[in-house]
N, C-alpha and C positions, 0 to 999 in steps of 0.2 A: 608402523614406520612409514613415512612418505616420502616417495621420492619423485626426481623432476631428474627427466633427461631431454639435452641440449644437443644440436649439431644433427646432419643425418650423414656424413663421409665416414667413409670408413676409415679405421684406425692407419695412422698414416708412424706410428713410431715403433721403434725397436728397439729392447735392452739388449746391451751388451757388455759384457765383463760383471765383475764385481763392484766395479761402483756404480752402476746403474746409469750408463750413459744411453738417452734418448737419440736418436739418427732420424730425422724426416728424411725418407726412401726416395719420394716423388722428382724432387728435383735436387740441384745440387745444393749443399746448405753454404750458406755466406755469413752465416752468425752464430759464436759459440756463447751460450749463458751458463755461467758457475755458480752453485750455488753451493757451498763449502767443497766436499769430494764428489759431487755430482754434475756432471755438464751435460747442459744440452745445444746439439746440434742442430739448429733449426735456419728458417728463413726470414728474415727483416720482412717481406711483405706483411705476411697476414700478420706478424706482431704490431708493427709498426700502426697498421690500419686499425687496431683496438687499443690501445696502450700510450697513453703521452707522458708516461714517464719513459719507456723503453725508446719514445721518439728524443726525447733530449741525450738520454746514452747514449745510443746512435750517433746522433748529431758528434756530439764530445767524443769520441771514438775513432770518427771519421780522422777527427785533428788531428789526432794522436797515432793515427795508423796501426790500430789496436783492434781487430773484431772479435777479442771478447769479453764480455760482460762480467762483472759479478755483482750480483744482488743476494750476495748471502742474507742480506738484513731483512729479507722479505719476510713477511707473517705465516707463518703455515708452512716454511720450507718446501723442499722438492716438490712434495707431493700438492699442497696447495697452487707452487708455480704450475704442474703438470695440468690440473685441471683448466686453467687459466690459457694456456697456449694451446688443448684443443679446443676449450670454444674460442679460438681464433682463428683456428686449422678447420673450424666446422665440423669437426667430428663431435660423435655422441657422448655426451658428460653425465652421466649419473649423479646427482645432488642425493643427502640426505643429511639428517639429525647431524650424522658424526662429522660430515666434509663440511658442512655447507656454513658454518661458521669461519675455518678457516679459509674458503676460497671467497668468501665475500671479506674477509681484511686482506687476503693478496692481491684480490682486485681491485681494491680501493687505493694498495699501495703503487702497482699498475698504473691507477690512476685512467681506469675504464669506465669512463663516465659518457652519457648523452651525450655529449656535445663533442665526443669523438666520433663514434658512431652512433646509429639509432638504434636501441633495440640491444644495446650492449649488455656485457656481464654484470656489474652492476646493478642496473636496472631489474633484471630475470632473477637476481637471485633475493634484492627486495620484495620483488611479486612473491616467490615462494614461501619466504619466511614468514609474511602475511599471512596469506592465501591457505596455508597448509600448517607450516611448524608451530606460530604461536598459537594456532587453535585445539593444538593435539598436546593433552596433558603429559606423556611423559618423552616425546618430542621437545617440547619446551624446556624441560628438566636435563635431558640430555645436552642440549643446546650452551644452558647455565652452566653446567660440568668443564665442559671444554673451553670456555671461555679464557680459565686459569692460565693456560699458556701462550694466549693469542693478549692479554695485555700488554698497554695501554689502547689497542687499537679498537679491540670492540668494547672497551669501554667508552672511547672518544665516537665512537659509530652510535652511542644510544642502544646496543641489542640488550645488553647486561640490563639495562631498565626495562625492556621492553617485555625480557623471557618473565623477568622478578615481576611485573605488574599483571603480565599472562598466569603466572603460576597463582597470584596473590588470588585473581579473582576467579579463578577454578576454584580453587579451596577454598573461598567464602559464601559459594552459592550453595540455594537448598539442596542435602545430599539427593531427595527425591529427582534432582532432573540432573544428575550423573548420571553418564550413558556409554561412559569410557574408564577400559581398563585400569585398574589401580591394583597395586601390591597389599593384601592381608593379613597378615599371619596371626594376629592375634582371636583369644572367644570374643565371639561375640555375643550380647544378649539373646535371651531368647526372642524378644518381640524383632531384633535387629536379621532373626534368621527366618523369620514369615512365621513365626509360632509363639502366642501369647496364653495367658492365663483362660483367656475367651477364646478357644481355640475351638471351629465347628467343623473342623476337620477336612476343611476346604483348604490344600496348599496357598500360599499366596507368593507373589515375585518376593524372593529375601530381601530385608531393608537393605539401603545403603549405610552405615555406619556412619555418625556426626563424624568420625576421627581417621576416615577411608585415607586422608592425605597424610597420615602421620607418616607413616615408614616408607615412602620412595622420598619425603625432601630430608631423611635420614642419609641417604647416598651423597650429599653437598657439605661441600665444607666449610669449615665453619662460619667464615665472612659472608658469603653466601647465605648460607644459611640464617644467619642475623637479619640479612636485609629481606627474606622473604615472610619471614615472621615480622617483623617489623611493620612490612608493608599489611598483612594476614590482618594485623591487630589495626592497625589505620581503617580498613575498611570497615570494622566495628559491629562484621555480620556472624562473627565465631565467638559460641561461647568461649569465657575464663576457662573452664574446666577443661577444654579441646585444647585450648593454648598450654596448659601447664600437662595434659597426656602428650602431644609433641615434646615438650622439652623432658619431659619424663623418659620418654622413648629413645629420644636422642645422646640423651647424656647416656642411657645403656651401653650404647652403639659408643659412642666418641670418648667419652668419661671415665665410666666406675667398669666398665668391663679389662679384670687383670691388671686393677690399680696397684693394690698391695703390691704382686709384681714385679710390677714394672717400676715402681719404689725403691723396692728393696732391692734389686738389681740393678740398680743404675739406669736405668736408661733412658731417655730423652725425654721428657716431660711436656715440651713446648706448644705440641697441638692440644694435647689434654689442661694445661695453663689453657689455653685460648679457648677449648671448650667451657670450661668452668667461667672463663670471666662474660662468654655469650650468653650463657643461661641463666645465670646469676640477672644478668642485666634484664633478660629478657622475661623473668617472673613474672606474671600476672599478680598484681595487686590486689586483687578481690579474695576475701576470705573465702577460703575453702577450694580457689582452683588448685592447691596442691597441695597432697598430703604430706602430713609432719614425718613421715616416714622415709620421703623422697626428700623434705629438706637436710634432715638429718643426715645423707646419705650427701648431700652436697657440701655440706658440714666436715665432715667425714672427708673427703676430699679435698675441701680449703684447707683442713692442714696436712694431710697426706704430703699434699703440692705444696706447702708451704706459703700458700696464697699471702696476700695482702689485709691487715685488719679491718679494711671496709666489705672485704667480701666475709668477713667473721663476724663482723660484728651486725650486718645486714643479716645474716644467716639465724643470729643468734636472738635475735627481735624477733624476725618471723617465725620461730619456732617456740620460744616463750609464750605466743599468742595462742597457739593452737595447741599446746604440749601433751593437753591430755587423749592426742589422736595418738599418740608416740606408744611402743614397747619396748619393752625392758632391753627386745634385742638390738633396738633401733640407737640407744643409748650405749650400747658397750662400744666404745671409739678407743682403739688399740692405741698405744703411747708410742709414738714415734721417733722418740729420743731412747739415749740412753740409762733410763728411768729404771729400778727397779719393779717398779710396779705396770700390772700387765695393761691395766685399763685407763685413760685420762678422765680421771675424776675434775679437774679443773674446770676442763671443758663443759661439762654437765652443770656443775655450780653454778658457773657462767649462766644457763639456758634456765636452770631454777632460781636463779636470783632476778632474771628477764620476767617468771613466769611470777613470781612473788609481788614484783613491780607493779607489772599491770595490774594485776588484781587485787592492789591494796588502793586506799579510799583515794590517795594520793591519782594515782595510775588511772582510776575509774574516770575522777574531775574532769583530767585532760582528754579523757576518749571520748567525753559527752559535752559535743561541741553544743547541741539544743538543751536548754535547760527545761523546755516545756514539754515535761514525759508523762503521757497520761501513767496511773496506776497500772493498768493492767500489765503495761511496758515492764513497768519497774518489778512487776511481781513476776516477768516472763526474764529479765534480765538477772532477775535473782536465782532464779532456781537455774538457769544455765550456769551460770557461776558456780554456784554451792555444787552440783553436779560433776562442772569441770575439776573443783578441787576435791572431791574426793576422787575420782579419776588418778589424780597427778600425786594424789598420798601415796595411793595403792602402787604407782606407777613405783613413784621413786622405795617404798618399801620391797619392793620386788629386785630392783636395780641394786639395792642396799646388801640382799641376800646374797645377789649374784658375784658383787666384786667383793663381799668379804671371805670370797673363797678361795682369793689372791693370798698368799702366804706374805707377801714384802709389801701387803696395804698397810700404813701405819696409821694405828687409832686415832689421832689426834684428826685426822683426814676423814675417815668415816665418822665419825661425830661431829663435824661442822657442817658436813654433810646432811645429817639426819637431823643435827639442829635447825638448818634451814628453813626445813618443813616442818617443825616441830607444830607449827599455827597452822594446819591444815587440817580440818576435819577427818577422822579416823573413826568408822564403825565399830569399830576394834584392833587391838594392838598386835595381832597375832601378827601380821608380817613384819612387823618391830621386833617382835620375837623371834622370829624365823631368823631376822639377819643378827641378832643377835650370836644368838645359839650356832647360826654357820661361822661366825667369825671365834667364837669362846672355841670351836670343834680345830679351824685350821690356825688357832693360835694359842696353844697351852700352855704356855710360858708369861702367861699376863701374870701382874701383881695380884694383891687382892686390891689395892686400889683403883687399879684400870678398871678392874671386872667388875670394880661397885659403879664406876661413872659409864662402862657400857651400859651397866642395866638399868643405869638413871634414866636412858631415853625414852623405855618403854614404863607404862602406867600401868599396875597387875592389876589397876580395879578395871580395864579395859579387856580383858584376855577373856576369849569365850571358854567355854566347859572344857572343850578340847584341849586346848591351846594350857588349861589349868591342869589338866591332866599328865600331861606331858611334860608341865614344868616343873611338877613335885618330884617326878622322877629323875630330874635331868639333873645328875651330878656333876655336871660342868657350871654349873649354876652356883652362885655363893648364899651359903642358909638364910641371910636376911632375903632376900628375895624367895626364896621359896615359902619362910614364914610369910610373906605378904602377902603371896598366894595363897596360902593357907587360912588365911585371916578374910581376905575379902570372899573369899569361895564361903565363909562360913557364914561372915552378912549377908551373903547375897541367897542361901539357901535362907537365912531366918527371914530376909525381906520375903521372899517366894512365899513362906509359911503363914507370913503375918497379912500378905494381901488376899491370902486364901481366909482369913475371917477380918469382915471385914471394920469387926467394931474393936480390934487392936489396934494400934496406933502406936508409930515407928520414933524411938526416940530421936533428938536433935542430932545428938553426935552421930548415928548410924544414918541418920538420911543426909550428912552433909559427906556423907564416904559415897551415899550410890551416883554410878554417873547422871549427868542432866538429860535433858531430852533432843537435846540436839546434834548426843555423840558425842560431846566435851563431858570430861570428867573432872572435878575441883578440882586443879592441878596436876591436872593431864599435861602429858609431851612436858614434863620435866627434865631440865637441862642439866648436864653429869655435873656443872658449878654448882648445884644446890643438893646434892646428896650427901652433903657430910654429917649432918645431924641425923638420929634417929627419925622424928620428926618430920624432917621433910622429905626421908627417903620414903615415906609411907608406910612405917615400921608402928603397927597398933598398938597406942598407946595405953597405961591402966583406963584410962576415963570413955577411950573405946571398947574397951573389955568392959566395963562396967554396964554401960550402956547395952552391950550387947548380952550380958547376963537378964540385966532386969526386964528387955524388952523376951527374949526367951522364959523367964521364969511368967510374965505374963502370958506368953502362948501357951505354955505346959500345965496353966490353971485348969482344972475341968476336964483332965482326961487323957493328955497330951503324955506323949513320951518322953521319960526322962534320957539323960545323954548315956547314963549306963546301958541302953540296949533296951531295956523290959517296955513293955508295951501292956496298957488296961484297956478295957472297952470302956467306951464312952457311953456313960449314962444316958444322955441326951440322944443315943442314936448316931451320933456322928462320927463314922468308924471310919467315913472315907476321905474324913477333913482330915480326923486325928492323924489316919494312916501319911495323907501326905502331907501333914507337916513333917511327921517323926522321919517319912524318906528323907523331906529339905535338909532335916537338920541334920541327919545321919549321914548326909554325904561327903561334907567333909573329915569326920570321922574314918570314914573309909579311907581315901586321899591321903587324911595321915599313917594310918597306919602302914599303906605304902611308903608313904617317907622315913616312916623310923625304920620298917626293913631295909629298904632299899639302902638308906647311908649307912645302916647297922654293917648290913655285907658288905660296901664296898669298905670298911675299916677305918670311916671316919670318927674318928676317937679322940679327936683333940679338943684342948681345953675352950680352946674359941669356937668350935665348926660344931661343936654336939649337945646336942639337946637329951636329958632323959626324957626317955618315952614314958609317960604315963598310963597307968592301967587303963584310966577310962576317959572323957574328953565329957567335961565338968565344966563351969564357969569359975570354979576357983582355982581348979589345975591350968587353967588357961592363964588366968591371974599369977599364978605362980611362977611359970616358965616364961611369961612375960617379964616378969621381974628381972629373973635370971638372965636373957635376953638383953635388958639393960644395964644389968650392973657388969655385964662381960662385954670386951669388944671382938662382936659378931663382924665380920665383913659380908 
């Protein structure tokens, strides 16, 4: 803190009473000045001699036969006129950060300029704010604070540009030649603390932080605060990334800290409104200065506050772009009406239909303003892409699990939902499953119709071993899905079998079931509108059982295990091919025989839901109960 003191006489005033009346002792006083319930006693000369506004009062006072004054309207009140009439009285005036704002718009109002005296107030307190304030970083900051209640006056003075161009270009220079105090509290890196990966055990001075200036221009308010970022980014020396941890930092402090709240309690919204539409505005437009977690969070907020749909719909762009930065937690946006449902699924559709957008061929055209892209580009744009959307599968399959553990989410909502992304690359369907099975758990009053077009989302030829495991057991599940489980777990052990010798050869129908190589499966992410047929719900038809017979009865030539269980040695020596096919094939086997227990005990017995269990697991018992299967309506 710096300060400047003025005058060398000694204190020549005296408070007395409770409203704080001034008395100059020295000689008799001839002039009383009011300034609301405060008066001061003083003497015309030495005011008179610095002041040509208090010389016209005077004058006009004289007429009137009136000596005293009032200049309520003065800037800074009492305590600013106090400083003001001892440097007139020559006594000693202490200036700093906190007065020295107000006493230079008193004395402007005064109207203490050079050409009343030499060497005036005025003059002394421009030399210091120079000289000293706007060279000292949080001098300057202090300065900008207090300005709030001295307008329009130091606004019309130029200090308010002066402190804002002072602050701008502290925080734009290299952190290396910061050499003054600043407030910290956040980690910082380890290279940022004098200790890196290469560390030879020699201490070094701690770096300075690119982002040292974030949390003291957190203490300004918002208008303020706009204009010093504003200016921050004009000078063009701070990264994006520093610009978007300020406004990150900021909206903590101003914004989302005890929103919910102060929401749901009523109460005054209008700084946190003016936060959000400064930060908003103030975004850095370079990809990546701010993460999807923090917009989502500003999101989150715009309708909290009920903002404006330019700040929703702004919000809702930039976060489509980036989406696969996002989690599942970043996505649960509370519903803010009187909605049964706990979470705004709207909202999110919104943000997946933005993300859907860009990244369809449509979306791509418009973002590639150059059309001359070498290959390499195109092979590096690609694989970011395909990367981002399986990202934003798993994302939203995770999202899918979480809110169908809402009891008042209505189906028709989760399946527009999960149709959305149904064209999204999926390694597997298991978190299809997952939200599946969490919504069949907290909603057991579905039809069987519902429960067939839930489980149309997911694709059982996609479900890993695990995820099959789980699903034969799963008695919330309706038997045609479990058969389908059943079925493709059983291709996919004969495909296992038959790629283990290699001079077998897969028939049509069973290679046009296994998925592609790309993670799409033939009519994968099927839509709950096309499950009404056997058929297209993926229900194994006789011509796939046949196929999968004769392609088995080719593997079991030569040695191979029949389905009943018995096992021969292999003439040829090949005990450990034989053995793992017979595992391939035997594992479905296994699987079912858990299914016939498991629905056995729980006492599914009806004429639609139960299959007999067969003694052994044959290619013509398969054939048969497939039959059966069709001529009954299974759900």
């Amino acid at each position: 803190m710096k300060y400047m003191k003025l005058g060398s006489k000694p204190d020549a005033f005296q408070t007395e009473g409770s409203n704080i009346r001034f008395v100059a002792t020295e000689l008799a006083t001839d002039i009383v000045i009011s300034i609301g319930d405060v008066k001061f006693y003083l003497h015309k000369f030495p005011l008179l001699s610095k002041s040509s506004r208090l010389q016209r009062l005077v004058a006009s006072s004289n007429e009137e036969k009136n000596d005293e004054l009032d200049i309520s309207d003065i800037p800074g009140g009492p305590s600013a006129f106090e400083i003001c009439a001892k440097f007139c009285y020559g006594m000693i005036v202490t200036l700093n950060a906190y007065n020295v704002l107000a006493a230079r718009c008193a004395a402007e109002y005064l109207e203490m300029f050079e050409t009343i005296d030499k060497g005036n107030l005025i003059y002394k307190i421009d030399v210091f704010l120079t000289s000293s304030v706007f060279r000292t970083w949080k001098d300057s900051i202090i300065v900008l604070q207090s300005t709030k209640s001295l307008l329009p006056w130091c606004e019309n003075l130029k200090i308010i540009n002066h402190c804002i161009d002072s602050i701008g270009s502290k925080a734009s220079i290299d952190p290396s030649e910061v050499e003054w105090s600043y407030t910290y509290n956040r980690k910082k890196l380890p290279s940022e603390n004098g200790i890196d990966s290469h560390w030879n055990g020699v201490r070094k001075q701690p770096m300075v932080p690119n982002d040292w200036w974030v949390e003291d221009l957190c203490e300004l308010e918002v208008d303020l605060y706009k204009r010093v970022i504003m200016t921050i980014k004009a000078k063009g020396r701070t990264p994006p990334v520093v610009i978007g941890e300020a406004l990150r930092a900021y909206a903590y402090r101003r914004l989302l800290g005890s929103l919910e709240d102060a929401v749901s309690n009523g109460v005054d919204c209008t700084k946190r409104h003016a936060a959000l539409d400064a930060i908003v505005f103030l975004l850095p437009t370079e990809e990546g200065s701010v993460s999807c977690g923090f917009l989502l969070k500003l999101l989150k907020a715009a309708y909290l506050l009920e903002s404006g749909e330019s700040h929703r719909n702004n919000l809702i762009k930039r976060i489509g772009a980036q989406l696969d930065g996002a989690s599942v937690a970043d996505l649960l946006i509370p519903v803010n009406t009187d909605e049964n449902s706990v979470y705004n699924i709207d909202l999110v559709m919104a943000i997946v239909e933005e993300f859907m957008l860009q990244n369809s061929d449509n979306g791509k055209a418009k973002l590639q303003d150059d059309e001359e892209i070498v290959d390499a580009e195109n092979v590096s744009v690609t694989t970011v892409s395909s990367t981002s959307k399986l990202a934003v599968a798993k994302l939203i399959d995770g999202y899918l699990a979480e809110i169908a553990k809402d009891p008042n989410l209505p189906l028709p909502k989760l399946m527009a939902l999960a149709e959305m992304a149904s064209s999204l690359p999926r390694p597997t369907h298991d978190g299809l499953y997952r939200a599946i099975d969490m919504y069949l758990k907290e909603h057991p009053s579905l039809s069987k119709s519902e429960k067939k077009k839930l489980c149309g989302l997911m694709d059982c030829k996609q479900l890993s071993q695990d995820a099959c495991m789980h699903a034969v057991q799963n008695e919330r599940l309706p038997l045609r899905v479990v058969v389908q489980v059943l079925f493709f777990e059983q291709v996919r052990a004969s495909v296992a079998s038959a790629r283990s010798d290699p001079s077998a050869e897969l028939p049509s129908a069973v290679r046009s079931l296994l998925p592609r190589e790309n993670g799409n499966s033939i009519g994968s992410s099927r839509s709950a509108a096309t499950t009404t047929t056997e058929e297209e719900c993926g229900v194994p038809t006789s011509s796939d059982i046949n196929s999968l017979r004769s392609m088995r009865l080719a593997n079991n030539s030569g040695g191979s295990e029949r389905s009943s269980g018995s096992s021969d040695t292999n003439k040829n020596g090949d005990d450990k091919s034989g053995a793992g096919k017979a595992k391939g094939m035997l594992m479905p086997k296994k699987i079912l025989s858990k299914l016939w227990s498991g629905k056995t005990n729980a006492g599914e017995n009806s004429s639609s839901d139960t299959l007999e269990s067969p003694g052994s697991v044959n290619p013509e018992e398969v054939k048969s109960t497939q039959s059966r299967i069709t001529r009954r309506s299974v759900s």
